[in-house]
N, CA, C and O atoms as a MOPAC input file, in Angstrom:
PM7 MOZYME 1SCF
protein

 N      0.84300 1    -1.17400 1     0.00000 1
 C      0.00000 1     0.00000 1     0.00000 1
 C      0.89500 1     1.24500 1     0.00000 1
 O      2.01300 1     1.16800 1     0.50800 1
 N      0.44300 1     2.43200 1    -0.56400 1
 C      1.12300 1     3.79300 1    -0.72300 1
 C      0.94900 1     4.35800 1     0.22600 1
 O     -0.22700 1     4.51900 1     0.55400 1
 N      1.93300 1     4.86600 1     1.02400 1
 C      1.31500 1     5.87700 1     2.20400 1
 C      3.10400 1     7.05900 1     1.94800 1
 O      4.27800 1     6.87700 1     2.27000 1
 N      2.25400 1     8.33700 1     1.13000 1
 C      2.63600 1     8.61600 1     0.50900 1
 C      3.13600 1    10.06900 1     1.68400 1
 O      2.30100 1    10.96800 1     1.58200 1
 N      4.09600 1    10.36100 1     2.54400 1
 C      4.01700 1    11.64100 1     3.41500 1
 C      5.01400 1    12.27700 1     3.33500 1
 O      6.12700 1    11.75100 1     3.33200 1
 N      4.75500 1    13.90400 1     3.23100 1
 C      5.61100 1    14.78700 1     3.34100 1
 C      6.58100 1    14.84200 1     4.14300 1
 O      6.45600 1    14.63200 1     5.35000 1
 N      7.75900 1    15.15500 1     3.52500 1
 C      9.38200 1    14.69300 1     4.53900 1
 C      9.88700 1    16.07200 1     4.69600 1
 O     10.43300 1    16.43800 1     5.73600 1
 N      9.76900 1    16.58300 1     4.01600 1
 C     10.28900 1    17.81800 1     3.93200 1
 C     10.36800 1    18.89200 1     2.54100 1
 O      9.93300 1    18.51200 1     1.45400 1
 N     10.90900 1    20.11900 1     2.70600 1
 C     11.02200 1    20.81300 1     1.14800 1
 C     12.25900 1    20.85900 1     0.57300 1
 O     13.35100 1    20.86500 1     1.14100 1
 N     12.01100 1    20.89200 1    -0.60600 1
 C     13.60100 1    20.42500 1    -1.54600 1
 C     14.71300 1    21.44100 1    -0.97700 1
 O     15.91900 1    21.19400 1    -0.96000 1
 N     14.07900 1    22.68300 1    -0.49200 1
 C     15.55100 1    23.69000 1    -0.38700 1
 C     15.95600 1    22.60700 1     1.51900 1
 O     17.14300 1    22.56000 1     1.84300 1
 N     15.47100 1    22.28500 1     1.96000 1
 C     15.54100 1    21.41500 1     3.08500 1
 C     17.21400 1    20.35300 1     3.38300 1
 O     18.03300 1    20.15000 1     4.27800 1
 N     16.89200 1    19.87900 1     1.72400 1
 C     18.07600 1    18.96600 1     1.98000 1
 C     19.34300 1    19.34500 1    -0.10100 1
 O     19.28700 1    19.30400 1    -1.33000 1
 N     20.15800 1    19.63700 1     1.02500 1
 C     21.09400 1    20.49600 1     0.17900 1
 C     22.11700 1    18.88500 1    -0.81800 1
 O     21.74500 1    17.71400 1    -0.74800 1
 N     22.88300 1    19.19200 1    -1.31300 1
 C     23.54300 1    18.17500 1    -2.17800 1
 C     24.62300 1    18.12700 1    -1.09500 1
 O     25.42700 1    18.93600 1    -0.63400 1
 N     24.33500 1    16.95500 1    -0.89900 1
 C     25.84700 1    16.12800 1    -0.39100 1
 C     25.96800 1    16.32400 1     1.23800 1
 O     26.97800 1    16.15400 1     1.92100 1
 N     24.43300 1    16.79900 1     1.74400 1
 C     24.15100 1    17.27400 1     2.95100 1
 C     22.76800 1    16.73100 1     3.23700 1
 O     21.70000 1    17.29700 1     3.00300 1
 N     23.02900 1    15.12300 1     3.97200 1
 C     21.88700 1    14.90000 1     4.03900 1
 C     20.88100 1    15.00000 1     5.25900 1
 O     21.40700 1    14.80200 1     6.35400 1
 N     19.46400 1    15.28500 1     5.25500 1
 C     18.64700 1    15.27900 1     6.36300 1
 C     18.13000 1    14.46000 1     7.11900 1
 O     17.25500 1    13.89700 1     6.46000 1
 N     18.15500 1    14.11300 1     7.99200 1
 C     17.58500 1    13.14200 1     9.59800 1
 C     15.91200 1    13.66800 1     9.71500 1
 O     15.68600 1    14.83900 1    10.01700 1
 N     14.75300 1    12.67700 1     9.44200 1
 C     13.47400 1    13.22900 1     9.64700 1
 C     13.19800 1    11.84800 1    10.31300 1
 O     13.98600 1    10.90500 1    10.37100 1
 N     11.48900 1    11.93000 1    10.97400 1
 C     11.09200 1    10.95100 1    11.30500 1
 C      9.66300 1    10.90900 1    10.65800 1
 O      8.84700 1    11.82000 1    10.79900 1
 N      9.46600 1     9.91200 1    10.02600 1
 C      7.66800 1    10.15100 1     9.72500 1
 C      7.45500 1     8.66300 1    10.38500 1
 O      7.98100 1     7.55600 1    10.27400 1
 N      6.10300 1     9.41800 1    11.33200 1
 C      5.44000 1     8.17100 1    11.33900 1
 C      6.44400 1     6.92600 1    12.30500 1
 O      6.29500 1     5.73800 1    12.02000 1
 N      6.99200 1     7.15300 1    12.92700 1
 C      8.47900 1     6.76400 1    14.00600 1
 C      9.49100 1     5.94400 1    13.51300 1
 O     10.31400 1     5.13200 1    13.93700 1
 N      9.02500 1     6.60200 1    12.14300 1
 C     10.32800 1     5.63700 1    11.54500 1
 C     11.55700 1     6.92800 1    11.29200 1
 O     11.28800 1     8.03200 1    10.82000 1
 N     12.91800 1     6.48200 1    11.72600 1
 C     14.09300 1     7.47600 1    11.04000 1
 C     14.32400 1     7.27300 1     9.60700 1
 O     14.58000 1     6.14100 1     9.19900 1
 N     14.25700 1     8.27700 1     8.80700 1
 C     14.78900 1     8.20300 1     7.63200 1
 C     15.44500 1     9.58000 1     7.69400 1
 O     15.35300 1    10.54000 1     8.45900 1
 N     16.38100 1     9.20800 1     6.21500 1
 C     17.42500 1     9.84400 1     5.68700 1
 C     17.14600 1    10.09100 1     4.44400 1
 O     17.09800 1     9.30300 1     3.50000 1
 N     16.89700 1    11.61600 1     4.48400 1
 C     16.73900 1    12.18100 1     2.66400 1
 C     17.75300 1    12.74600 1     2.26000 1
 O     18.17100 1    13.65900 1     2.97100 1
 N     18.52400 1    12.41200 1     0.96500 1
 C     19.72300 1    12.41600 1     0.38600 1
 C     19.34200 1    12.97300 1    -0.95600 1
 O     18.34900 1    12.50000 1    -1.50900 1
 N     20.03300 1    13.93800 1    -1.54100 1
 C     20.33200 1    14.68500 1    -2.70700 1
 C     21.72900 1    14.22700 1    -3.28400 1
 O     22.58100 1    13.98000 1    -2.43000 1
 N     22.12000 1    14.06500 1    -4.72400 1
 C     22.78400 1    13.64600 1    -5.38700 1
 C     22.56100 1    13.84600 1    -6.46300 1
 O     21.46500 1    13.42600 1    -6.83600 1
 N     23.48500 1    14.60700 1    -7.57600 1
 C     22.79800 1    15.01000 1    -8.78900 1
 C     21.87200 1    15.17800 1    -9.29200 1
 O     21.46000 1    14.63100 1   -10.31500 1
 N     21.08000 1    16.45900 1    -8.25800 1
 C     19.80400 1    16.80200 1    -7.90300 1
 C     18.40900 1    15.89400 1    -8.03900 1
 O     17.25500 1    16.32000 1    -8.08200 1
 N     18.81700 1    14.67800 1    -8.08700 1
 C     17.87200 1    14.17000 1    -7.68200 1
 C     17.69800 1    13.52900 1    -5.85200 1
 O     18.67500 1    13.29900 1    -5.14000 1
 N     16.44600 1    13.37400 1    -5.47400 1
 C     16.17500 1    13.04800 1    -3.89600 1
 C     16.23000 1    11.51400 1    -3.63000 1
 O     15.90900 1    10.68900 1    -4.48500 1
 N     16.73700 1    11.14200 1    -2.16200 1
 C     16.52500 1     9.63000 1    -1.82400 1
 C     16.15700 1     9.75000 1    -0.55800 1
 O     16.21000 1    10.72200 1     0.19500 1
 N     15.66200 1     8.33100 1    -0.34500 1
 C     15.47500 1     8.14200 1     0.84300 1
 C     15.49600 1     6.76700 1     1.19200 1
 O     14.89700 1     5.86200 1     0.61000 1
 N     16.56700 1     6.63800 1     2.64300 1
 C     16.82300 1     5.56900 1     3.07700 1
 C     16.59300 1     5.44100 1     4.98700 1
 O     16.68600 1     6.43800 1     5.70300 1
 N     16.33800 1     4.25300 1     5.45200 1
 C     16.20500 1     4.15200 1     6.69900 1
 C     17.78000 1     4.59600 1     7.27200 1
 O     18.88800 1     4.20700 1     6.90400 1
 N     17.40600 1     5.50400 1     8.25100 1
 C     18.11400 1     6.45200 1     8.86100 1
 C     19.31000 1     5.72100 1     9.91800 1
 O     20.39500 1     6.24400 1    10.17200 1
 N     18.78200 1     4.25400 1    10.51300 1
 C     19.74600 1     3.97200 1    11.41300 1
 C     20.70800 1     2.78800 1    10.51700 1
 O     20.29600 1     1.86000 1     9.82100 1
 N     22.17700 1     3.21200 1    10.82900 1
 C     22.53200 1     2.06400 1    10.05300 1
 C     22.53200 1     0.55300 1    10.91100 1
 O     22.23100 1     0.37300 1    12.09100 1
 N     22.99200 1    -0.48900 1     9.85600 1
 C     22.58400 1    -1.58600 1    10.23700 1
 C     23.54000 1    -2.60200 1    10.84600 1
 O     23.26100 1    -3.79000 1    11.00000 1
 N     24.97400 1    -1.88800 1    11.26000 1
 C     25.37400 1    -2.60500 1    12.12800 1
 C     25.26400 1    -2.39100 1    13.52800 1
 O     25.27700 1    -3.24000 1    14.41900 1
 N     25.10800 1    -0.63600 1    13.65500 1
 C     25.41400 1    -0.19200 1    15.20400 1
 C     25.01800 1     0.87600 1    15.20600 1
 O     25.67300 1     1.69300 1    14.55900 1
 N     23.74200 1     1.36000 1    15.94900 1
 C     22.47800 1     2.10900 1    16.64000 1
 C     23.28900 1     3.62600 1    16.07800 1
 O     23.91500 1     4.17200 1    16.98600 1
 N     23.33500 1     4.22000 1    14.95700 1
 C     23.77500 1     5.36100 1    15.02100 1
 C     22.92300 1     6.10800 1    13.66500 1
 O     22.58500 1     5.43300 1    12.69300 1
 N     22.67300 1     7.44000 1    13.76000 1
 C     22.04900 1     8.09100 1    12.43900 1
 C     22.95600 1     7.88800 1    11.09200 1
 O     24.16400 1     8.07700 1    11.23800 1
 N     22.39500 1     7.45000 1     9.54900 1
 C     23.17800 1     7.57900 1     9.03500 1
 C     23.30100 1     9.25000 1     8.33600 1
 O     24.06200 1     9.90100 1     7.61900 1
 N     22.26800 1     9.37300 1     8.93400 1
 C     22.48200 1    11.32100 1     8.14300 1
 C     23.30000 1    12.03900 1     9.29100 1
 O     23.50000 1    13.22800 1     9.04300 1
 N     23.59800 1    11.78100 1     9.97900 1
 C     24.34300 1    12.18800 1    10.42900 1
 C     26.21300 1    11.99800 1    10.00900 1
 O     27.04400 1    12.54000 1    10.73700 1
 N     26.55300 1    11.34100 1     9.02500 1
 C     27.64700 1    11.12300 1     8.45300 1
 C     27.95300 1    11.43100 1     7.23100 1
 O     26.93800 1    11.72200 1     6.60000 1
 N     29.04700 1    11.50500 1     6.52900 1
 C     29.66500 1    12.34700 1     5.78500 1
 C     29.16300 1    11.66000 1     4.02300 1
 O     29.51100 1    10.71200 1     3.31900 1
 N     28.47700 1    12.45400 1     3.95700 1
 C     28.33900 1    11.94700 1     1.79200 1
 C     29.01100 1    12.31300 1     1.31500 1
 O     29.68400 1    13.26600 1     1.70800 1
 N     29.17800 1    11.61100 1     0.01700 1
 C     29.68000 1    11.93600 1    -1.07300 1
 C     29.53400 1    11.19000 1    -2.27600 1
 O     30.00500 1    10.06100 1    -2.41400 1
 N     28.67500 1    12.00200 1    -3.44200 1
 C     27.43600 1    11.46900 1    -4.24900 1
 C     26.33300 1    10.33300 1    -3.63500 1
 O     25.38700 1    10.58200 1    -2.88800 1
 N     26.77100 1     8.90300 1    -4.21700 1
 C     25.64400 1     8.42500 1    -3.87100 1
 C     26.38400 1     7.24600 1    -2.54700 1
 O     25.86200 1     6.16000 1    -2.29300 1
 N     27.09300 1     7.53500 1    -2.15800 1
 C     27.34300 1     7.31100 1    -0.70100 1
 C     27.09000 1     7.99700 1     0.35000 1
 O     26.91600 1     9.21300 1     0.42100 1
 N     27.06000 1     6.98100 1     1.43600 1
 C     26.89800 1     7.83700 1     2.70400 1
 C     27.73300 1     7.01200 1     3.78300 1
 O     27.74400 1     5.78100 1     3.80000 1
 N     28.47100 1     7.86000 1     4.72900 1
 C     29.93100 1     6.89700 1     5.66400 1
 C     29.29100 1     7.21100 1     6.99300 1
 O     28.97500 1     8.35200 1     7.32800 1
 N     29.10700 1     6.06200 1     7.77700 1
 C     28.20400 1     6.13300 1     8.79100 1
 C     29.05700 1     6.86100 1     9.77100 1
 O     30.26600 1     6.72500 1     9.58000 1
 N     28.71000 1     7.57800 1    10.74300 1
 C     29.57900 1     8.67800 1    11.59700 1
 C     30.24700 1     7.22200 1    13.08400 1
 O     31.32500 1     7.34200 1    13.66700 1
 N     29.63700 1     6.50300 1    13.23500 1
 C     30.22400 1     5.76200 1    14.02500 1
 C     31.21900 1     4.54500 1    14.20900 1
 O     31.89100 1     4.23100 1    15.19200 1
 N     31.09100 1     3.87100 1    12.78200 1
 C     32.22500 1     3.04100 1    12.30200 1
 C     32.74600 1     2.85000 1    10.71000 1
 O     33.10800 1     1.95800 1     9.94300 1
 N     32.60600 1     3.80200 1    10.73300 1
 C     32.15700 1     3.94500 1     8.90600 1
 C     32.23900 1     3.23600 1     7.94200 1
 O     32.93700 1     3.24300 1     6.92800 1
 N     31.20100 1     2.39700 1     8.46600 1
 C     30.70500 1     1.49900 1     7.26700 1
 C     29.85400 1     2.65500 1     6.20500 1
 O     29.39900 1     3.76600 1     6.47700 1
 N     29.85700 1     1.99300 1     5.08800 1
 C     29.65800 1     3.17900 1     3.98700 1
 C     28.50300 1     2.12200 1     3.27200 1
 O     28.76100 1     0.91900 1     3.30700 1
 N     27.06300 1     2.64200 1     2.53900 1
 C     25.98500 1     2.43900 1     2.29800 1
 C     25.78200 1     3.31300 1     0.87100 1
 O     26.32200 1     4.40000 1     0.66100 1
 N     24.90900 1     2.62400 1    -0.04300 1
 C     24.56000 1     3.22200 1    -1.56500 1
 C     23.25300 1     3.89700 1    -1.01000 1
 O     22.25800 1     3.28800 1    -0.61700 1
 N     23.41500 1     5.17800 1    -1.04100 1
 C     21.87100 1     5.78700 1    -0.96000 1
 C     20.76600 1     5.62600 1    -1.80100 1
 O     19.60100 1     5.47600 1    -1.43200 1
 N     21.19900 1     5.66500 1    -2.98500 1
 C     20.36900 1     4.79900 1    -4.00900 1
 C     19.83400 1     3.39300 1    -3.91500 1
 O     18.64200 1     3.36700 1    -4.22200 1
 N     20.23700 1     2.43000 1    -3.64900 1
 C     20.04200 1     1.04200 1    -3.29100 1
 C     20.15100 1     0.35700 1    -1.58900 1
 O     19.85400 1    -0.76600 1    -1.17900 1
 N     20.52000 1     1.16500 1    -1.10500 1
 C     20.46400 1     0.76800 1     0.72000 1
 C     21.68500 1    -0.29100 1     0.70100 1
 O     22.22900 1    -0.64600 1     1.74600 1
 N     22.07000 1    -0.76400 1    -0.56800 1
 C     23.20000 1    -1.56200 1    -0.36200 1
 C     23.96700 1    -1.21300 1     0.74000 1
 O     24.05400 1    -0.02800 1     1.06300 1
 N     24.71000 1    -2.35600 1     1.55300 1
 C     26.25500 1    -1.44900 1     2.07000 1
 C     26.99900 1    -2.25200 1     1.65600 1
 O     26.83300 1    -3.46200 1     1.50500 1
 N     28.33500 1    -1.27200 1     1.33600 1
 C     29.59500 1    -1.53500 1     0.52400 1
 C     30.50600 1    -1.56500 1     1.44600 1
 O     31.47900 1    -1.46400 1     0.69900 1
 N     30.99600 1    -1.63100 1     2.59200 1
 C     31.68800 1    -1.77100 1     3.08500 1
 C     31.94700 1    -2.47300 1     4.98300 1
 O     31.09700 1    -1.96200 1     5.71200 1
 N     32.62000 1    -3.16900 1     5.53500 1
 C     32.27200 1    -3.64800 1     7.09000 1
 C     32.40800 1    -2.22500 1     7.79200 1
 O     33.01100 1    -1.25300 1     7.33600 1
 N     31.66400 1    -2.31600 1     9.09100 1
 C     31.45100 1    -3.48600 1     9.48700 1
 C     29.92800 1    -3.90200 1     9.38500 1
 O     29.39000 1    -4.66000 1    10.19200 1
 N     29.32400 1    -3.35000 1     8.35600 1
 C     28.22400 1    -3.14800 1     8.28200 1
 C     28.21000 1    -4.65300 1     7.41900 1
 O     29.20300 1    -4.79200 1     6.70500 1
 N     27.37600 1    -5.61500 1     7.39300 1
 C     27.09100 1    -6.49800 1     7.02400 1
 C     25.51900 1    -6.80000 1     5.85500 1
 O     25.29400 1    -7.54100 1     4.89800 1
 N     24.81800 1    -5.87000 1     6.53800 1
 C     23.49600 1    -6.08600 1     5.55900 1
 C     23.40400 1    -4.28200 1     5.14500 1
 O     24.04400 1    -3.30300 1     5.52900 1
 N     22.17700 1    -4.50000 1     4.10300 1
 C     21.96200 1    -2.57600 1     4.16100 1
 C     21.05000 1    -2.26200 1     4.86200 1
 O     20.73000 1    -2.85800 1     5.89100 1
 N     20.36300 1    -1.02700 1     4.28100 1
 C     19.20900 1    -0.44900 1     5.06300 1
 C     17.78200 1    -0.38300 1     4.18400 1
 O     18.12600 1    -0.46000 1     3.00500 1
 N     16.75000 1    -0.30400 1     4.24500 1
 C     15.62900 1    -0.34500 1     3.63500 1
 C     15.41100 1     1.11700 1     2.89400 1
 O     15.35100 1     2.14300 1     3.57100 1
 N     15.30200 1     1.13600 1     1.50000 1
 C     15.00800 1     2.23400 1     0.58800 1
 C     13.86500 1     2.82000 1     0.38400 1
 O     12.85100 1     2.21000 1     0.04400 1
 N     13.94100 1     4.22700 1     0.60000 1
 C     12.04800 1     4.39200 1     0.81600 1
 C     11.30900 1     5.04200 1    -0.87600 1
 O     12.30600 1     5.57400 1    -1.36400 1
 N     10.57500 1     5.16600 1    -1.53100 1
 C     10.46700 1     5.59700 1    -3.22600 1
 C     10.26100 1     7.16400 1    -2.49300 1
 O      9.78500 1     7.48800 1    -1.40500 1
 N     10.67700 1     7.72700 1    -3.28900 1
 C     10.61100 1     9.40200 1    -2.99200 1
 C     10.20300 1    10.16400 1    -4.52400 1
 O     10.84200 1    10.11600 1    -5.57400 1
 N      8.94200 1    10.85100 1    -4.24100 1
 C      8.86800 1    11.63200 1    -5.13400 1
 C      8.67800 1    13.34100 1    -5.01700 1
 O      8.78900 1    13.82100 1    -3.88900 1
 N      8.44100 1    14.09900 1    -5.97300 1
 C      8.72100 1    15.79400 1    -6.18800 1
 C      7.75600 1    16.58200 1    -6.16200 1
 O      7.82900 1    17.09900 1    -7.27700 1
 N      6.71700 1    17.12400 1    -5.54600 1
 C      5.99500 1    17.72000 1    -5.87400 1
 C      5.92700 1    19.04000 1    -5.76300 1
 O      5.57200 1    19.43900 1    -4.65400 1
 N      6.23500 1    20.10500 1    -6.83300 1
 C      6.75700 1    21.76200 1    -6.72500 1
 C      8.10700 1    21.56300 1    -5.72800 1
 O      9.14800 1    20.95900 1    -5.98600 1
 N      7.71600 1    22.29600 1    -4.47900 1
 C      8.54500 1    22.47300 1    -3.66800 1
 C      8.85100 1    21.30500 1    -2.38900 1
 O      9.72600 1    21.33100 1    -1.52400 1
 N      7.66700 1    20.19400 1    -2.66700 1
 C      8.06800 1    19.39700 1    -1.58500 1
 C      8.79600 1    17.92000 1    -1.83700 1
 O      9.23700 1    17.62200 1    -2.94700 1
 N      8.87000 1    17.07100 1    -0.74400 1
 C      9.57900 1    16.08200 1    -1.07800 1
 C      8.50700 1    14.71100 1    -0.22400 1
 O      8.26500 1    14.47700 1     0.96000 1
 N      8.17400 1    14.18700 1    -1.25400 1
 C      7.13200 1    13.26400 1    -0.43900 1
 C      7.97700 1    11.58400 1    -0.05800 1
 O      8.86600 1    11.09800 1    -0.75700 1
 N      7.67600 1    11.25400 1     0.60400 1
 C      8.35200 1     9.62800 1     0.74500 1
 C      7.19500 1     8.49700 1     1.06600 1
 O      6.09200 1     8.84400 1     1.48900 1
 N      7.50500 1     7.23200 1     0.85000 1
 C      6.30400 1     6.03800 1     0.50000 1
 C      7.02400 1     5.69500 1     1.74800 1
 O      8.18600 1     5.31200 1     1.88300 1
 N      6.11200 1     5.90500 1     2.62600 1
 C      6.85700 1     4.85800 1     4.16300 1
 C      5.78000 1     3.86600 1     3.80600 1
 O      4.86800 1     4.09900 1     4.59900 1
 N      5.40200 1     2.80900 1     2.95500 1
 C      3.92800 1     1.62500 1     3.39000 1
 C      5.31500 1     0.97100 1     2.98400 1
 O      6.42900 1     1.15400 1     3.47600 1
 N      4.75100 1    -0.17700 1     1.51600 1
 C      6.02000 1    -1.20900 1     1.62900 1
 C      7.20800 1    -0.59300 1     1.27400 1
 O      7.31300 1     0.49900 1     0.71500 1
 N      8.33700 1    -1.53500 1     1.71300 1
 C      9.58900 1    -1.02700 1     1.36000 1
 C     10.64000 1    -1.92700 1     0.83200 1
 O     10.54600 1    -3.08500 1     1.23700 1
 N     11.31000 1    -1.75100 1     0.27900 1
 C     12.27100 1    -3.05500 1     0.08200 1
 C     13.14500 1    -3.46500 1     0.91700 1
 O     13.81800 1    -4.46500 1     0.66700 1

């Protein structure tokens, strides 16, 4: 099912500077990258820490606590000590806002 909710507005989350929101008590992470928007579950998946809170660059993101490093695009992670990824949320544009699908997720 679509459950389609406002995350924030595009001037919100800058390139290569990503934002920490919660909808709905879930943490996510909205990410800009060659101006297009993402969104990925916010805690990474080896060890209890924000991943927007750590350093991007394009479509990576290096977790601030052991930096395991994650595809913002695909939730993949590419590197230990992170072992699995994180769940990808569909994000779409509307004018000025930035909507995200928290129902299913991959």
């Amino acid at each position: 099912m679509v459950e389609w909710r406002r995350a924030c507005g595009r001037s919100d989350v800058k390139e290569d500077s990503p934002l920490g929101i919660e909808i709905d008590g879930k943490p996510i992470g909205v990410f800009c990258t060659e101006g297009e928007f993402f969104a990925i579950e916010d805690v990474c998946s080896h060890e209890f820490a924000m991943l927007s809170g750590g350093y991007q660059e394009g479509d990576t993101i290096e977790c601030p606590l052991h930096q395991a490093l994650f595809n913002i695009k695909t939730g993949e992670h590419l590197t230990e000590p992170a072992t699995c990824g994180v769940k990808i949320y569909p994000v779409k544009v509307e004018g000025d806002d930035i909507f995200v699908d928290i129902g299913e997720t991959e």
